[in-house]
C-alpha positions in Angstrom: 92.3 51.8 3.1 90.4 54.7 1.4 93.1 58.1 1.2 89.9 60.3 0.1 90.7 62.5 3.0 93.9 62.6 2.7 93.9 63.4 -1.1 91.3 66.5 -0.1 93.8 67.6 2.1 97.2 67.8 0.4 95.3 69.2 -2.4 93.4 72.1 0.0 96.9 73.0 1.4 98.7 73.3 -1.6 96.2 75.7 -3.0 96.4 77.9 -0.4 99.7 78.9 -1.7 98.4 79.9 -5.5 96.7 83.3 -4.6 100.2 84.6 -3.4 102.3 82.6 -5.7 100.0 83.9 -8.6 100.0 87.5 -7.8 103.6 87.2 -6.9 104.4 86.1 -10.7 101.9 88.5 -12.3 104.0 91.2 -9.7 100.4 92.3 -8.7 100.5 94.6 -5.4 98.0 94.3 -3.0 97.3 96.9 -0.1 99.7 96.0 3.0 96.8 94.0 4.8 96.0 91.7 1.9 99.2 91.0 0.6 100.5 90.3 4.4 97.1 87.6 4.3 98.0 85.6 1.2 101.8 85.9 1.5 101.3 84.4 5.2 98.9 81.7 4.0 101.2 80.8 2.0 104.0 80.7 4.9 101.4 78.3 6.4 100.5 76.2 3.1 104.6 75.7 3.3 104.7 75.0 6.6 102.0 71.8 6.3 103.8 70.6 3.1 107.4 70.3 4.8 105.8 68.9 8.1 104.6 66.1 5.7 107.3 65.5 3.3 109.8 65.4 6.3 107.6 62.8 8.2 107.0 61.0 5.0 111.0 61.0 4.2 111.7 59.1 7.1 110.7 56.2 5.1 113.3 56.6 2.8 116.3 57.6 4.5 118.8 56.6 7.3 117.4 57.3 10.7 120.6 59.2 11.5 120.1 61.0 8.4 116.6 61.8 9.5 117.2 63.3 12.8 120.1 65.4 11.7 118.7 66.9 8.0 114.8 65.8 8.1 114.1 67.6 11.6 116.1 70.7 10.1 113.6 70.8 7.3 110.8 70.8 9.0 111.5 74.5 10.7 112.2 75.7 7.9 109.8 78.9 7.2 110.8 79.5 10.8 114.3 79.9 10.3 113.2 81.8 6.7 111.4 84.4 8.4 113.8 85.2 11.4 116.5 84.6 8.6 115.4 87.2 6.8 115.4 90.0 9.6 118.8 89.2 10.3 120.0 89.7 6.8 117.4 93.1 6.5 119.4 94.0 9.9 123.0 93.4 8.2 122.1 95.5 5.0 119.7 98.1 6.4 120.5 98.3 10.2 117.7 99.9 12.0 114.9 98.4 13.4 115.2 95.4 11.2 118.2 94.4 13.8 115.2 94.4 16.8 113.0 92.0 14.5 115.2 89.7 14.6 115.5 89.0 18.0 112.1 89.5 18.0 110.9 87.0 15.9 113.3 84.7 17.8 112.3 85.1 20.9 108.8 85.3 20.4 109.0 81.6 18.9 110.3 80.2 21.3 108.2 81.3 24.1 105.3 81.0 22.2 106.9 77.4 21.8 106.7 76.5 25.6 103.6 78.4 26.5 101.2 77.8 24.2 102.8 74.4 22.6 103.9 73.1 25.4 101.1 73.4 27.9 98.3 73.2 25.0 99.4 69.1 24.3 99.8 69.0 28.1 96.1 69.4 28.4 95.6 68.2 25.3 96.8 64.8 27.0 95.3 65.2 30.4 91.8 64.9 28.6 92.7 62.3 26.4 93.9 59.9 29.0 92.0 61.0 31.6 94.7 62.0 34.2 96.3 65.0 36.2 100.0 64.4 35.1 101.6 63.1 32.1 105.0 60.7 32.2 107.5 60.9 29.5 109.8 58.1 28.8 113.5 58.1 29.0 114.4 58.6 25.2 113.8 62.5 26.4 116.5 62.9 28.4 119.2 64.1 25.5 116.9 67.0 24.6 116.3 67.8 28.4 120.0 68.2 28.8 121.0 70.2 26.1 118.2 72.7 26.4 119.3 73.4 29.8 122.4 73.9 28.7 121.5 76.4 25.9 119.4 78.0 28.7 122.2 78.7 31.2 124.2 80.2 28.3 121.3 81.7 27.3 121.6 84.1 30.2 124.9 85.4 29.5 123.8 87.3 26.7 121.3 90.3 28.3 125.1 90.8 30.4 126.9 90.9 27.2 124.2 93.2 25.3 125.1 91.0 22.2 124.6 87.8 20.2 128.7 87.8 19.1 130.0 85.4 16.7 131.3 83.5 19.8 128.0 82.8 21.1 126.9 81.6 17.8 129.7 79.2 17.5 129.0 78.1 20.9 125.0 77.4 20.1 125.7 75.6 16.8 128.1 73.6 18.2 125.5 72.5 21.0 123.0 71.7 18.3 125.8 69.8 16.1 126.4 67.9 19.6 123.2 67.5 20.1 122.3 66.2 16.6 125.1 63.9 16.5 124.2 62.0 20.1 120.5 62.0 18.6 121.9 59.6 15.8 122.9 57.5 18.2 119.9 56.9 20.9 117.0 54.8 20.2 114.2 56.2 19.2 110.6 55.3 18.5 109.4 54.1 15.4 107.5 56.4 13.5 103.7 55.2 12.9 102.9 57.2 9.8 99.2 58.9 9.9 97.5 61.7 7.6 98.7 62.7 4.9 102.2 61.3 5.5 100.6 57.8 5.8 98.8 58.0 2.2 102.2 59.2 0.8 103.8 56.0 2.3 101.1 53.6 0.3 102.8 55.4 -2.8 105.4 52.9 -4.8 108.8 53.8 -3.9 109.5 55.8 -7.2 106.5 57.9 -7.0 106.8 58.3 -3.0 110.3 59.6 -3.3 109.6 61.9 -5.9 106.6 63.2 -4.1 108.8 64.0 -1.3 111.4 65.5 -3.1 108.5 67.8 -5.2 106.7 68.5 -2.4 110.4 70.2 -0.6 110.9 71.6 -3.7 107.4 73.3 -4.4 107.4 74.3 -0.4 110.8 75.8 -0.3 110.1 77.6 -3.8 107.0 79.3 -1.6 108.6 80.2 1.2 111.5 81.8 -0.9 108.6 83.6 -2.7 106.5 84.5 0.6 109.0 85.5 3.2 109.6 88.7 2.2 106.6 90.1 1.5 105.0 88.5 4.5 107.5 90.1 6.5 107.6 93.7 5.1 103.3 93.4 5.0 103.5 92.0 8.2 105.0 95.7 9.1 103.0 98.0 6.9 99.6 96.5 8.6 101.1 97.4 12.2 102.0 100.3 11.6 97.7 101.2 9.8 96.4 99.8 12.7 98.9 101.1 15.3 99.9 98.1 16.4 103.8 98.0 18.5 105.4 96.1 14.8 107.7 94.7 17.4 104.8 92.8 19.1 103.7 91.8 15.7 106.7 90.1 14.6 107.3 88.6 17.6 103.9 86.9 17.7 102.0 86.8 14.4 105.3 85.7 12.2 106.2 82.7 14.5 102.3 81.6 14.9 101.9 81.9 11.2 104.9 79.6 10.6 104.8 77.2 13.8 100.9 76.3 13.5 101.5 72.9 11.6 103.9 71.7 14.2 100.9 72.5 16.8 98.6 70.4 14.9 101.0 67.6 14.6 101.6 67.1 18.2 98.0 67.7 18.8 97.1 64.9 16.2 100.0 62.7 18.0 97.7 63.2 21.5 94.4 62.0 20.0 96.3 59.0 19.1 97.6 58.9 22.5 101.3 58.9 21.4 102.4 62.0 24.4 105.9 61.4 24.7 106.3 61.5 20.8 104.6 65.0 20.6 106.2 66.2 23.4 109.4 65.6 22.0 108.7 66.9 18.5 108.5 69.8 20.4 110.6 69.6 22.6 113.1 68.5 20.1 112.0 71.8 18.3 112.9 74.0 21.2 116.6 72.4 21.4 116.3 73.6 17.9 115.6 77.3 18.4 116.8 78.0 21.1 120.4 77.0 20.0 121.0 77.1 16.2 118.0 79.8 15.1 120.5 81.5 17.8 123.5 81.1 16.2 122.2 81.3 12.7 120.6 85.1 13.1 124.4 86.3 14.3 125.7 84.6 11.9 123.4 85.7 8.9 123.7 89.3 10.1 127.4 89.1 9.7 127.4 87.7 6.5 124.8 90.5 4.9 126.9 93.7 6.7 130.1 91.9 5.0 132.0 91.9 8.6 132.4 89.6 11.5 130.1 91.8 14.0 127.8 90.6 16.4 124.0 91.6 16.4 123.4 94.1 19.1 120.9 94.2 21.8 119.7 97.0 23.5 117.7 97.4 27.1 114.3 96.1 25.2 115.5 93.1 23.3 118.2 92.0 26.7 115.1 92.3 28.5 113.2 89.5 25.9 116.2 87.2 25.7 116.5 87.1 29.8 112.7 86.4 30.2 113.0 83.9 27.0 115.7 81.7 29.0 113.8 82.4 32.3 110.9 80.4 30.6 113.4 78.2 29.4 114.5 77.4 33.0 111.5 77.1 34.5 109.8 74.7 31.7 113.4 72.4 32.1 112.8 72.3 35.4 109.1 70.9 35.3 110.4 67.9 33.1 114.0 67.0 34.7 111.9 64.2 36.1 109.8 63.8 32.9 106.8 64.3 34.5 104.4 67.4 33.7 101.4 68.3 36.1 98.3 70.7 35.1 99.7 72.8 37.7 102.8 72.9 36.0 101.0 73.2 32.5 98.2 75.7 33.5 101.6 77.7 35.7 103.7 77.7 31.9 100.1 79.0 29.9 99.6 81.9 32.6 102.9 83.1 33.1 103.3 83.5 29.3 99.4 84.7 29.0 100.6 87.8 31.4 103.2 88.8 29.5 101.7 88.6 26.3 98.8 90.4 27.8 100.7 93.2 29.6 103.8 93.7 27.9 105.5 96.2 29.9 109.2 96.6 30.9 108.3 96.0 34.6 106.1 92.9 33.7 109.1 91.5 32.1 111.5 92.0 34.6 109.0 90.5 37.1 107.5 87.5 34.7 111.3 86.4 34.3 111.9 86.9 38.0 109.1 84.3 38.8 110.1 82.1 36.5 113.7 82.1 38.4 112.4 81.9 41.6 109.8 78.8 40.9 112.6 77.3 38.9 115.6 77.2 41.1 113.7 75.4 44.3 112.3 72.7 41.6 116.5 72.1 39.9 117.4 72.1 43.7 114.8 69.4 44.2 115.4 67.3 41.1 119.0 67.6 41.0 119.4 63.8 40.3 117.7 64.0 37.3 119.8 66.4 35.9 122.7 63.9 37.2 120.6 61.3 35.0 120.5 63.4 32.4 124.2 63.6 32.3 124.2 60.0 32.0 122.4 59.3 29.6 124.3 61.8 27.5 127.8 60.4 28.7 126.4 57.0 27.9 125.8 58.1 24.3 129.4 59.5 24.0 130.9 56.4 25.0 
């Protein structure tokens, strides 16, 4: 089979890294608005070149292995980005300690309303119906995201993210990674890029995985920052709410690959797989990027503290776990309708649109109140849920 394409485009997306990575060594400053372009190309360069290696890895490794460290990998300049609010927010304080929650919540319901619904669709057209069926391997990530999600609530009462909370999240993830290990999953048809990495000899295809982690990482490490701090500089020329900005442009910037993926797993009519890459990804935010922001901003003031929220930020967590509910809802029975999909892309379009206090407060009340009738409805799927996770303990 001819890789030409492939080739093309591992070499394309590695050198949309060098104009960053080059002025970064020469210490060149750009104005806020260029340096914010190239840093964040280079976020996304990053982003493709993980996706790939950690696809490609599973190869190599133990499928246990895999799901716990591989997946981990993979949302990586996520966790960079976010990460490094929360340690700007532990040494500087100030707004830095709103970015952070920013940045997290923003992922996540950019996660579910534009990921979510867009393979939804995505799907629809490809295999030309009005509702898409999951399969039953989904379950474990159903269950623990709706337990993150009730949790998730407590936290706008608390007007904190303490170091309880985040040993209470990572644990759920740690759970939840170590039940993963032990379900059975689908096999992993390599295409793209990853699939030209696997014709490599083992040698060579091994150390292309290990450089390519290497070289991403090294670009992220180099990017983050200044991605970050241009991200803010070019909000505040334009007049743009920097709060807004790092809640959207950031986690697009580093979540675009994942998008793609699942989108390329539609065309190839493989729906449950992309939904539960993403899925899977939202079990992954929505409890450990949790945990790991508290804990981060602890560990940068030098004190066990938890990372404050005030009215703005308790008002974006509760409408980030009213999402949460309501998109849990719609797949207890592993089933997702356009309604549901085209309901999830509007809600979210309104409050990105309007994003007032009162169109918060009423966004995350409709999500409640369409939510609570559907978990009333489907409350034997969440019983099946529990089964399938009680099966895997035992």
């Amino acid at each position: 089979m001819d890789f030409r394409k492939e080739k093309l485009q591992l070499l394309f997306i590695s050198f949309l890294s060098l104009p960053w990575l080059i002025s970064f060594i020469l210490n060149y400053h750009h104005p806020p608005l260029i340096q914010t372009f190239l840093s964040g190309m280079a976020v996304v360069s990053a982003s493709f070149l993980i996706s790939w290696a950690a696809e490609t890895a599973e190869k190599d490794v133990p499928r246990s292995f895999s799901l716990a460290v591989v997946a981990l990998l993979a949302v990586l300049p996520e966790y960079a980005v976010d990460g490094y609010f929360a340690w700007m927010a532990g040494r500087v304080g100030g707004d830095y300690v709103h970015y952070a929650t920013a940045n997290m919540t923003g992922a996540n319901r950019l996660l579910v309303g534009i990921g979510w619904s867009l393979i939804a669709f995505l799907a629809f057209k490809a295999m030309k119906t009005r509702e898409v069926e999951l399969d039953e391997g989904i379950r474990l990530e159903i269950f623990f995201l709706l337990l993150a999600t009730l949790y998730a609530f407590t936290l706008p009462l608390k007007g904190s993210i303490s170091p309880f909370d985040a040993i209470v999240f990572v644990s759920l993830f740690a759970f939840y990674v170590f039940l993963a290990t032990k379900a059975e999953r689908e096999e992993v048809e390599m295409y793209g890029v990853p699939a030209y990495l696997c014709t490599l000899k083992t040698e060579k295809r091994r150390s292309a995985v290990v450089l390519l982690f290497l070289f991403a990482g090294s670009v992220i490490l180099m990017s983050v920052e200044a991605f970050a701090e241009g991200l803010l500089e070019t909000s505040k020329i334009f007049g743009i709410d920097e709060f807004l900005a790092v809640q959207w442009i950031a986690p697009l910037a580093s979540e675009s690959p994942e998008l793609i993926v699942a989108s390329y797993f539609v065309k190839r009519l493989r729906v449950t797989a992309s939904m539960n890459a993403l899925i899977s990804s939202k079990v992954n935010q929505w409890t450990l990027l949790i945990g790991t922001i508290a804990v981060i901003y602890s560990i940068s003031a030098f004190k066990l503290q938890s990372l404050p929220l005030d009215e703005r930020q308790s008002e974006e967590v509760l409408l980030t776990a009213a999402q949460s509910l309501f998109a849990v809802a719609i797949l207890l029975d592993l089933k997702i309708s356009w309604k549901e999909a085209l309901a999830l892309f509007i809600l979210f379009t309104v409050q990105l649109i309007f994003p007032g206090v009162e169109v918060r407060y009423i966004i995350s009340a409709v999500y409640i109140i369409l939510a609570l009738p559907i978990l009333i409805r489907k409350r034997q799927e969440v019983v099946k849920s529990f089964r399938t996770v009680r099966g895997l303990i035992s």
